[in-house]
Jmol script that loads the backbone (N, CA, C; Angstrom):
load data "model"
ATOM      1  N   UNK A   1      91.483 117.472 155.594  1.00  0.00           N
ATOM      2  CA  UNK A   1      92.921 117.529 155.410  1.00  0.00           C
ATOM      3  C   UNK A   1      93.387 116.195 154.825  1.00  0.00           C
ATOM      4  N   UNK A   2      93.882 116.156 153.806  1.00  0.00           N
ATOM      5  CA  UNK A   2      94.283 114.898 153.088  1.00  0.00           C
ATOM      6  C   UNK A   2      95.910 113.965 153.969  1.00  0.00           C
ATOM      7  N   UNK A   3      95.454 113.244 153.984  1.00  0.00           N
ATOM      8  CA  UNK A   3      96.720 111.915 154.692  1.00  0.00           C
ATOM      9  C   UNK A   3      98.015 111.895 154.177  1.00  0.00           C
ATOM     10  N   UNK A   4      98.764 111.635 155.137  1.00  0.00           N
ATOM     11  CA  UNK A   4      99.891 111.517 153.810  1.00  0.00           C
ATOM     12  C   UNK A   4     100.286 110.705 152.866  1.00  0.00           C
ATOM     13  N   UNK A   5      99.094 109.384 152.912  1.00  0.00           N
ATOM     14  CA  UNK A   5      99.270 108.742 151.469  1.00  0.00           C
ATOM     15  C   UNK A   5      98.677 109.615 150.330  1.00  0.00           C
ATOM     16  N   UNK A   6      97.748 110.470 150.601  1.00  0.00           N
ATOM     17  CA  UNK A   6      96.738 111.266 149.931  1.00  0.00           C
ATOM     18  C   UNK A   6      98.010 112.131 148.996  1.00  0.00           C
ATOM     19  N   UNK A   7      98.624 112.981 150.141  1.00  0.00           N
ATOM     20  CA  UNK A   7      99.918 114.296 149.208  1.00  0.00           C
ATOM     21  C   UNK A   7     100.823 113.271 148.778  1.00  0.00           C
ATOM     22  N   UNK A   8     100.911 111.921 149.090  1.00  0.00           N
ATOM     23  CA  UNK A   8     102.393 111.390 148.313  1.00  0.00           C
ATOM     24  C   UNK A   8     101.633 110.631 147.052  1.00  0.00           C
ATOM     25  N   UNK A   9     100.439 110.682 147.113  1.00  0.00           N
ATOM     26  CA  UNK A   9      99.783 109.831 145.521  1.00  0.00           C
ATOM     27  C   UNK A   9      99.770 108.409 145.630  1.00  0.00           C
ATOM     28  N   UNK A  10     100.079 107.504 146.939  1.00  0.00           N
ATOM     29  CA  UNK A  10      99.762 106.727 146.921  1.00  0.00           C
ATOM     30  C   UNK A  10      98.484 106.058 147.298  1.00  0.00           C
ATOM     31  N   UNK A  11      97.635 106.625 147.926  1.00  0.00           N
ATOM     32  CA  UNK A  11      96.494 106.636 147.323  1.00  0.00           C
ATOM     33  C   UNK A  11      95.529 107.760 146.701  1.00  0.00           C
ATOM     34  N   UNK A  12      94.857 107.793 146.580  1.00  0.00           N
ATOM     35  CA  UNK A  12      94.120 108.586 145.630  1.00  0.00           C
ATOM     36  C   UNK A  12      93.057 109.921 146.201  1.00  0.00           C
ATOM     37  N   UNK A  13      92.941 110.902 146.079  1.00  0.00           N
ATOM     38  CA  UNK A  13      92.226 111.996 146.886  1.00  0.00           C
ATOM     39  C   UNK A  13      90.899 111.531 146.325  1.00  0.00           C
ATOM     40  N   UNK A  14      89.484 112.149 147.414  1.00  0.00           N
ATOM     41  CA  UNK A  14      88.450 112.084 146.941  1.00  0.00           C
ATOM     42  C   UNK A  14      88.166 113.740 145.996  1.00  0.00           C
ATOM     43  N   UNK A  15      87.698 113.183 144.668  1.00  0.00           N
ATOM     44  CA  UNK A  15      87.228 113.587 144.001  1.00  0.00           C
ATOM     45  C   UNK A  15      88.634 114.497 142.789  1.00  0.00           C
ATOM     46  N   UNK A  16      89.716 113.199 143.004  1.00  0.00           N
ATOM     47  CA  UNK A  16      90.796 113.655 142.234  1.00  0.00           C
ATOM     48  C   UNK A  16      90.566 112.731 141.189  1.00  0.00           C
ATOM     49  N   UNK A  17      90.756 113.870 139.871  1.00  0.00           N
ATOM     50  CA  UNK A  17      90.540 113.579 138.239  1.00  0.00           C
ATOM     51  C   UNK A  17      91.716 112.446 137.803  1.00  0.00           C
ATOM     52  N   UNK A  18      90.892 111.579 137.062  1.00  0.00           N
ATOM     53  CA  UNK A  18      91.577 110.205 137.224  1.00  0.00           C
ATOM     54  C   UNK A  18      92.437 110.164 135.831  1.00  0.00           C
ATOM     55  N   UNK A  19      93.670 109.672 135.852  1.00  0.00           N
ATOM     56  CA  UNK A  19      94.487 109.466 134.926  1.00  0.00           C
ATOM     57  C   UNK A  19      94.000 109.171 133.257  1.00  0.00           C
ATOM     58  N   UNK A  20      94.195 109.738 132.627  1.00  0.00           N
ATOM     59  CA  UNK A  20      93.623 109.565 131.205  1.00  0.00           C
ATOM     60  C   UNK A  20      94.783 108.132 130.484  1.00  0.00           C
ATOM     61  N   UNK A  21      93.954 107.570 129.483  1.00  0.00           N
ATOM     62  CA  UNK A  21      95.231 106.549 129.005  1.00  0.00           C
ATOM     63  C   UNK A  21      96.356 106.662 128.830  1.00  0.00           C
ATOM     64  N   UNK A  22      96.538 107.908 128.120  1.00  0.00           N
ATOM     65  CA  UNK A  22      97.901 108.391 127.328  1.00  0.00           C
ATOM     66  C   UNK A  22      99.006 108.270 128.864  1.00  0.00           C
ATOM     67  N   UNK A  23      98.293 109.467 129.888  1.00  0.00           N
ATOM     68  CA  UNK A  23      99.273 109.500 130.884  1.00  0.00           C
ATOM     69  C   UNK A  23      99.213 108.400 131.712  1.00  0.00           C
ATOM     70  N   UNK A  24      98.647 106.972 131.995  1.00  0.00           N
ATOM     71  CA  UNK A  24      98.570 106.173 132.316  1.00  0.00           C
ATOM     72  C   UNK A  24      99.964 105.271 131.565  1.00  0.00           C
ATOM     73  N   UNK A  25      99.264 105.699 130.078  1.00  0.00           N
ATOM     74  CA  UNK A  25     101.127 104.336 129.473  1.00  0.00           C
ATOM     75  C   UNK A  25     102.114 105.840 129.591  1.00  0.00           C
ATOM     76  N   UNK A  26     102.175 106.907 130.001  1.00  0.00           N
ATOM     77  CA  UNK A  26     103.471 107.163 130.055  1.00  0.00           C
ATOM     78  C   UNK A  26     104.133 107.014 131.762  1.00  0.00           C
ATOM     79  N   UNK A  27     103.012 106.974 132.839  1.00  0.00           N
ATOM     80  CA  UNK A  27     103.370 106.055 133.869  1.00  0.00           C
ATOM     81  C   UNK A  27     103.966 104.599 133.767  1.00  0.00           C
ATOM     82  N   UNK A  28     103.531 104.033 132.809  1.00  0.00           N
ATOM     83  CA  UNK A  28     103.950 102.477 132.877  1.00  0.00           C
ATOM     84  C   UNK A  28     105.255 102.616 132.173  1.00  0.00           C
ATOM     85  N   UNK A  29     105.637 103.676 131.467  1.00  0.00           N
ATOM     86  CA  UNK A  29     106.867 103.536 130.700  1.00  0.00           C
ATOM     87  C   UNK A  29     107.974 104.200 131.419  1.00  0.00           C
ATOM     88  N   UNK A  30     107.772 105.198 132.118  1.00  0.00           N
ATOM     89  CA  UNK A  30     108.338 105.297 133.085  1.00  0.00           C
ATOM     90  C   UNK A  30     109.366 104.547 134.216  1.00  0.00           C
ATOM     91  N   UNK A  31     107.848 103.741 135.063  1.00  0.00           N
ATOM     92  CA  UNK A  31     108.086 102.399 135.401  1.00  0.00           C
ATOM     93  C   UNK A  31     108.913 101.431 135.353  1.00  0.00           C
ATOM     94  N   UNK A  32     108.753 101.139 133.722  1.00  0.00           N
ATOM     95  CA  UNK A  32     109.750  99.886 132.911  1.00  0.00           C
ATOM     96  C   UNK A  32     110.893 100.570 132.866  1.00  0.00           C
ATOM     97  N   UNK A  33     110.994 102.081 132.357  1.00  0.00           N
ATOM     98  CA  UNK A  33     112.181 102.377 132.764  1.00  0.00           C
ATOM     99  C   UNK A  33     113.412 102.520 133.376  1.00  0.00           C
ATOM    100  N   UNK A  34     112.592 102.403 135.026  1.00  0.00           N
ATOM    101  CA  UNK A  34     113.687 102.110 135.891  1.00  0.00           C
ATOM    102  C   UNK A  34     113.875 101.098 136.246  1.00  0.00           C
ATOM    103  N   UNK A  35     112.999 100.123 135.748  1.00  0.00           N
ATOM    104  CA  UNK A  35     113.191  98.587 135.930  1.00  0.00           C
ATOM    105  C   UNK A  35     113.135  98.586 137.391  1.00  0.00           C
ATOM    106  N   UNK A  36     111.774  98.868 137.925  1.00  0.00           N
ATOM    107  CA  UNK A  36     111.051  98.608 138.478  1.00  0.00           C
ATOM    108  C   UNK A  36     110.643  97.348 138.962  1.00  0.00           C
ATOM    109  N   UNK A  37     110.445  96.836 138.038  1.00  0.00           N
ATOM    110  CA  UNK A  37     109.880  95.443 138.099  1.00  0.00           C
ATOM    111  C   UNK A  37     110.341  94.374 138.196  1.00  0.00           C
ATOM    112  N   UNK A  38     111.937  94.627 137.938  1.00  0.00           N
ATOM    113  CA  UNK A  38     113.196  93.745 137.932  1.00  0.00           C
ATOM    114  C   UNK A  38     113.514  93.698 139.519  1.00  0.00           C
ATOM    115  N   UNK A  39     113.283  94.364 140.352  1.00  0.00           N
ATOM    116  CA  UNK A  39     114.029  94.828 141.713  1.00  0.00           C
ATOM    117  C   UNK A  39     112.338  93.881 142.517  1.00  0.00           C
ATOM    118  N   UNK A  40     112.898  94.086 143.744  1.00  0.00           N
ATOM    119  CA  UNK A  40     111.778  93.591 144.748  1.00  0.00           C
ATOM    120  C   UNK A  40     110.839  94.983 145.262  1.00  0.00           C
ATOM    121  N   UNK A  41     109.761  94.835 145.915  1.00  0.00           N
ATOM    122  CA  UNK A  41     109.030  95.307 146.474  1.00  0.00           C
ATOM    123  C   UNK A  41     109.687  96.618 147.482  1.00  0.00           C
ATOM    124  N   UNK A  42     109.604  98.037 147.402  1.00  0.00           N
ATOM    125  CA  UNK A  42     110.287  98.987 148.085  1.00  0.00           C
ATOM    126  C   UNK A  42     109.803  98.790 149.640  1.00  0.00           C
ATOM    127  N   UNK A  43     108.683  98.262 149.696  1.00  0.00           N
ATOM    128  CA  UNK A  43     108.127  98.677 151.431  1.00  0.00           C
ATOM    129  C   UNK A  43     108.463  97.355 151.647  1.00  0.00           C
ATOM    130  N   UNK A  44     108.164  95.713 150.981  1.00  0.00           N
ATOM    131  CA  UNK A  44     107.824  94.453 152.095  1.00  0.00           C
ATOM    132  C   UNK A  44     109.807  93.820 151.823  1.00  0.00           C
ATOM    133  N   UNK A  45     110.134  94.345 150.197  1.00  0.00           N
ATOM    134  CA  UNK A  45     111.465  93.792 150.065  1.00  0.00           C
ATOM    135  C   UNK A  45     111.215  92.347 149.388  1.00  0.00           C
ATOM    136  N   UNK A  46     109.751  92.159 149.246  1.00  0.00           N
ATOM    137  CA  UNK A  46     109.983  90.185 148.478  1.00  0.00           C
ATOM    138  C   UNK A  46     110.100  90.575 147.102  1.00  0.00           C
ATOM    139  N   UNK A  47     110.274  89.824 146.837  1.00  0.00           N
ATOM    140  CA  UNK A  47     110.361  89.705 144.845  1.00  0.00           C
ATOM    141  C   UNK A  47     109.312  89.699 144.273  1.00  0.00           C
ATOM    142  N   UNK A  48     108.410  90.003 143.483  1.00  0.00           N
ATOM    143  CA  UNK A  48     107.446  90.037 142.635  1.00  0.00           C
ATOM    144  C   UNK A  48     106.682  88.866 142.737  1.00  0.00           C
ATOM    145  N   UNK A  49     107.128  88.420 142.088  1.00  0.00           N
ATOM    146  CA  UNK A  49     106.548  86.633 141.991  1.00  0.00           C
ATOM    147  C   UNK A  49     105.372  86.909 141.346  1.00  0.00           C
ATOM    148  N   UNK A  50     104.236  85.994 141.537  1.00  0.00           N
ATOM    149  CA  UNK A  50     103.004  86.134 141.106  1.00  0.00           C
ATOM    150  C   UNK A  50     102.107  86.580 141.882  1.00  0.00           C
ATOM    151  N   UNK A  51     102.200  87.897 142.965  1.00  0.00           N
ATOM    152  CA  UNK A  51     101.520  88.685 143.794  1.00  0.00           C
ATOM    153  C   UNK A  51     100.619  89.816 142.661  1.00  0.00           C
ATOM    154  N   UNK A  52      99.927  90.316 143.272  1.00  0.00           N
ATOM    155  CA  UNK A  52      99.475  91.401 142.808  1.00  0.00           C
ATOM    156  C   UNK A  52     100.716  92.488 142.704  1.00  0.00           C
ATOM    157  N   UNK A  53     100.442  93.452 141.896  1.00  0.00           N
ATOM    158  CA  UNK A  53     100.990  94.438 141.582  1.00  0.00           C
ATOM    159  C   UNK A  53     100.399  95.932 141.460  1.00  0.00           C
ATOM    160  N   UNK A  54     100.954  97.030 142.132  1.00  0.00           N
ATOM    161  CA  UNK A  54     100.070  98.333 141.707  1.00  0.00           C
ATOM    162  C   UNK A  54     100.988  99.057 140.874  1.00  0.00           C
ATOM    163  N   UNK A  55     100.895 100.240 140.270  1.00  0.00           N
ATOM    164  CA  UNK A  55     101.426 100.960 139.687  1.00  0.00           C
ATOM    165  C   UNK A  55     100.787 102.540 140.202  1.00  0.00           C
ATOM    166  N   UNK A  56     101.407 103.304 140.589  1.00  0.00           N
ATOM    167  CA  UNK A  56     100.730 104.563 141.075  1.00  0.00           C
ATOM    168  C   UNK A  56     100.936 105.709 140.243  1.00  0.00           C
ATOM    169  N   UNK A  57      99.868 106.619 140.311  1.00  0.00           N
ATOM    170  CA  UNK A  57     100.255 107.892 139.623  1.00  0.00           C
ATOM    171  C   UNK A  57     101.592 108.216 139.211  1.00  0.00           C
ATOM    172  N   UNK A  58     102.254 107.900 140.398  1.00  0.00           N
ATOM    173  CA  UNK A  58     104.055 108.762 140.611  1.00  0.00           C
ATOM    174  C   UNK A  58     104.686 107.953 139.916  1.00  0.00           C
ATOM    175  N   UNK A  59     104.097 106.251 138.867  1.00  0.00           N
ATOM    176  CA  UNK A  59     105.042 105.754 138.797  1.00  0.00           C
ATOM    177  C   UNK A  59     105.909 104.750 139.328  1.00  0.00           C
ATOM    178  N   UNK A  60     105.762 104.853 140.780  1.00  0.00           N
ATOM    179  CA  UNK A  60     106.172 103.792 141.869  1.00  0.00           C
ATOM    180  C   UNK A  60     105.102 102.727 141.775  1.00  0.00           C
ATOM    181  N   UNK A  61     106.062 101.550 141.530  1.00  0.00           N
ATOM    182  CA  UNK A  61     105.359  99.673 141.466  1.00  0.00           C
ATOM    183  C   UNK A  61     105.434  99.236 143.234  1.00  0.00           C
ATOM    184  N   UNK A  62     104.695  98.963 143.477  1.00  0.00           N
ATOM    185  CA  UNK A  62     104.241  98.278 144.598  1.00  0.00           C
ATOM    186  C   UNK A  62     103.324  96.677 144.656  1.00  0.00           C
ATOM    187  N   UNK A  63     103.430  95.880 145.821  1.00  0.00           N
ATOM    188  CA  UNK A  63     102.386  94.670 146.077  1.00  0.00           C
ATOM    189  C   UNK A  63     101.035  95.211 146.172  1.00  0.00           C
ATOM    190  N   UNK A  64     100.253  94.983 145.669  1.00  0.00           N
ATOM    191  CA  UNK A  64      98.949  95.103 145.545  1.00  0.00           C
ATOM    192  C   UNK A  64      98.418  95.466 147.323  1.00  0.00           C
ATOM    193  N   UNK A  65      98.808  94.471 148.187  1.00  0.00           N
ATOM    194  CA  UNK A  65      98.148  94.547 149.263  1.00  0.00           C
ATOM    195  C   UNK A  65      99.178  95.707 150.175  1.00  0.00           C
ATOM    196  N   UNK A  66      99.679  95.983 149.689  1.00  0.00           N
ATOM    197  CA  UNK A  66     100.051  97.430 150.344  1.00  0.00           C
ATOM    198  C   UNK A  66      99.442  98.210 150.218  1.00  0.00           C
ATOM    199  N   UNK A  67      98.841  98.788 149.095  1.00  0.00           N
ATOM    200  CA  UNK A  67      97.702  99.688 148.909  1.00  0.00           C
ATOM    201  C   UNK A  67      96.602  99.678 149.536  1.00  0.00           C
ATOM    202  N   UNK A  68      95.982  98.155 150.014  1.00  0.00           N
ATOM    203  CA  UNK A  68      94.991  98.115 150.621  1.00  0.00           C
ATOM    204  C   UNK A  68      95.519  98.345 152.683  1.00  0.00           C
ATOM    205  N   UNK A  69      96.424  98.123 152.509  1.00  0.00           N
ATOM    206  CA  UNK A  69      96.981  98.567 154.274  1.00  0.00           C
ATOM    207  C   UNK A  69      97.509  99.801 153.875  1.00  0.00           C
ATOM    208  N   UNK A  70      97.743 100.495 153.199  1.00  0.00           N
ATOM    209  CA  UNK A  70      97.880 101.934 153.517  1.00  0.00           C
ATOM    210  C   UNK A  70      96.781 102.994 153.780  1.00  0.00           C
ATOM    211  N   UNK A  71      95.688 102.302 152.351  1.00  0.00           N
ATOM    212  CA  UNK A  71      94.233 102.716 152.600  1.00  0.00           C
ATOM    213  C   UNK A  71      93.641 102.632 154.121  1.00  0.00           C
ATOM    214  N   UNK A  72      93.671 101.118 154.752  1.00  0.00           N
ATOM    215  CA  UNK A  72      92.948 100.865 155.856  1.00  0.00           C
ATOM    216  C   UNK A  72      93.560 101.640 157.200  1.00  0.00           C
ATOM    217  N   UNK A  73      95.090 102.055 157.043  1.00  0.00           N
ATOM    218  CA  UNK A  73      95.927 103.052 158.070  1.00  0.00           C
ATOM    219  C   UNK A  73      95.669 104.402 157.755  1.00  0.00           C
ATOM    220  N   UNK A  74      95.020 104.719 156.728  1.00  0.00           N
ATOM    221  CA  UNK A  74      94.915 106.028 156.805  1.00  0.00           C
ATOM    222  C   UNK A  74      96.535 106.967 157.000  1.00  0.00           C
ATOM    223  N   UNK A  75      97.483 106.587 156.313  1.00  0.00           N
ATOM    224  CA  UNK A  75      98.555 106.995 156.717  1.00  0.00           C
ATOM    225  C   UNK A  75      98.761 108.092 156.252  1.00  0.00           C
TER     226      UNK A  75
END
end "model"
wireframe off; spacefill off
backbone 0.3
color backbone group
């Protein structure tokens, strides 16, 4: 039964077919679209700065190390 980071796409299912380029830059354009990147972090709230950064399937920009604590919660 997949997690619910699994059904919300923030992280990734096992043995789910991985983003091709094209739909990869139309995720990132997306992204820039909503100016994303201009705003702070949706889950911690800090500002960007020079942290890591993710970009997910859905589009949603996140801190890098959120991904890795959502992974390790199994959420």
């Amino acid at each position: 039964m997949p997690t619910l980071a699994e059904r919300l796409s923030i992280v990734g299912r096992s043995g789910q077919e991985e983003l091709k380029e094209k739909d990869w830059d139309d995720v990132k354009r997306r992204c820039i679209e909503r100016g994303d990147h201009l705003s702070s972090c949706p889950i911690c709230q800090e500002a960007w700065g020079t942290r890591g950064q993710v970009v997910l399937n859905c589009s949603h920009l996140f801190h890098q190390v959120t991904e890795a604590c959502l992974q390790q919660q199994r959420i």
